[in-house]
N, C-alpha and C positions, 0 to 999 in steps of 0.2 A: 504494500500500500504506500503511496507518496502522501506523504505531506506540503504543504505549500512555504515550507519553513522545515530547516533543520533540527531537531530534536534528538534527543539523547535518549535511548533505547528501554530506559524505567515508563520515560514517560510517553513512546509509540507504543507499548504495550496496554499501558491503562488506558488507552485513547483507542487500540484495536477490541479493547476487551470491552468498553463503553458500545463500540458501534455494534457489537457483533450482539449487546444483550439491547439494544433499541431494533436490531433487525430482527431478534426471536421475540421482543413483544410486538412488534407489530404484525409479526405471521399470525402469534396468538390470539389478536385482535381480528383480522381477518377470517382466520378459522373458526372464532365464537361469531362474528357474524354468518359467517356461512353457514355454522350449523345451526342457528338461531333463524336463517331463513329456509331448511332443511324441515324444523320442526314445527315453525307456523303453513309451511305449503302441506305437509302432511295432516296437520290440526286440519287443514279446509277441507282435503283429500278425505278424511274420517269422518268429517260433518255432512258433507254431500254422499256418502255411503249411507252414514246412516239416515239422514232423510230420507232417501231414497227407496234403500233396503226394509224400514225398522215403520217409520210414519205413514208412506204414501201406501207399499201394500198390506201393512194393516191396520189400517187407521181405524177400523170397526169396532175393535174388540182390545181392551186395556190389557188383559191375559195373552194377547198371540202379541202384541207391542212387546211387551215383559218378556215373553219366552224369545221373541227374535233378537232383545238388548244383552240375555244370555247365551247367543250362538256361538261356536268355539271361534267363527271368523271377525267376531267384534273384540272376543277377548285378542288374537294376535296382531288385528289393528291394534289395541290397546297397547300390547308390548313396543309393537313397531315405533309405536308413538313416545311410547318411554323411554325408548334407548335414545332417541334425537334429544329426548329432554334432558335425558342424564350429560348427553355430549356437550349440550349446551352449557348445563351446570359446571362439564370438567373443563373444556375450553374457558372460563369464566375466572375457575379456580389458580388455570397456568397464569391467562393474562394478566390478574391481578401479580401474581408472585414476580411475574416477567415482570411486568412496572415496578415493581416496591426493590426488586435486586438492581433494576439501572438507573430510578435515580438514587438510591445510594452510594450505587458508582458514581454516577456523574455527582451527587455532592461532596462524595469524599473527595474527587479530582479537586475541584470550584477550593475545597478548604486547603486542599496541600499546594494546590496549584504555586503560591508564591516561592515552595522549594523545591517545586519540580521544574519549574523554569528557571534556566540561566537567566543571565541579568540583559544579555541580549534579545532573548526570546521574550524575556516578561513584556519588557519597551514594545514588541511584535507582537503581542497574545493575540491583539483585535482582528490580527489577520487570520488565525486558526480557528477564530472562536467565529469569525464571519464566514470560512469555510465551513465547518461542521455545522452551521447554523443553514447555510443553503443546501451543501451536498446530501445529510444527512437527516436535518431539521432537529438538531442536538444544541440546547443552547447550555453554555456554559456562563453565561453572564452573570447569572443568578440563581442564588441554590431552592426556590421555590419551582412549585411545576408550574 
């Protein structure tokens, strides 16, 4: 990886180990949306079944409604539908953790920062910190999110 500025090899590490856990929350991110819209398309998929299957043919009789809401093909709709749910839950679970590990990275950097830069580099920070800020959308300016 290039940097736009020379830097000493403690601090290209904390700076590849920062990009590399905003690249794995951001997939994490991606991935809970995906299965988050996985499990509402399936939710619609289930609902148009069972209106379908459960209300329109047997809307006569509250016993054959009841016995068709127990058929074995609504209980594995039902599973179907809980594993997207549970996906969702566990993609939710990484993303968070993925977030809470990089910016502690990136605030440990932001606090040591003053003695991981040489005194030429510190004078230069604005320039790395304006790269990682467009390349990567990694701000180091400030230790809040």
């Amino acid at each position: 990886m290039i940097f736009p500025m020379e830097l000493d090899e403690v601090t290209k590490v904390i700076l590849k180990r920062i990009i590399a856990h905003k690249k794995e929350w951001d997939d994490m991110k991606k991935r809970m949306k995906w299965s988050f819209s996985l499990f509402l398309f399936s939710l619609a998929l289930f609902g148009m079944y069972v209106y379908q299957t459960v209300f329109v043919l047997h809307r006569t009789s509250v016993e054959r409604v009841v016995m068709a809401l127990i058929d074995e093909r609504i209980f594995w709709f039902v599973a179907f539908i809980s594993s997207f749910g549970w996906l969702v839950s566990f993609y939710k679970k990484k993303s968070e953790k993925a977030e809470q590990d990089f910016h502690a990275l990136r605030c440990e950097l932001i606090q040591k920062s003053s003695e991981l830069l040489q005194k030429e580099t510190w004078e230069k920070r604005h320039i790395l910190y304006a790269w990682l800020k467009d390349k990567y959308d990694i701000s180091l300016y400030h230790e809040n999110k």
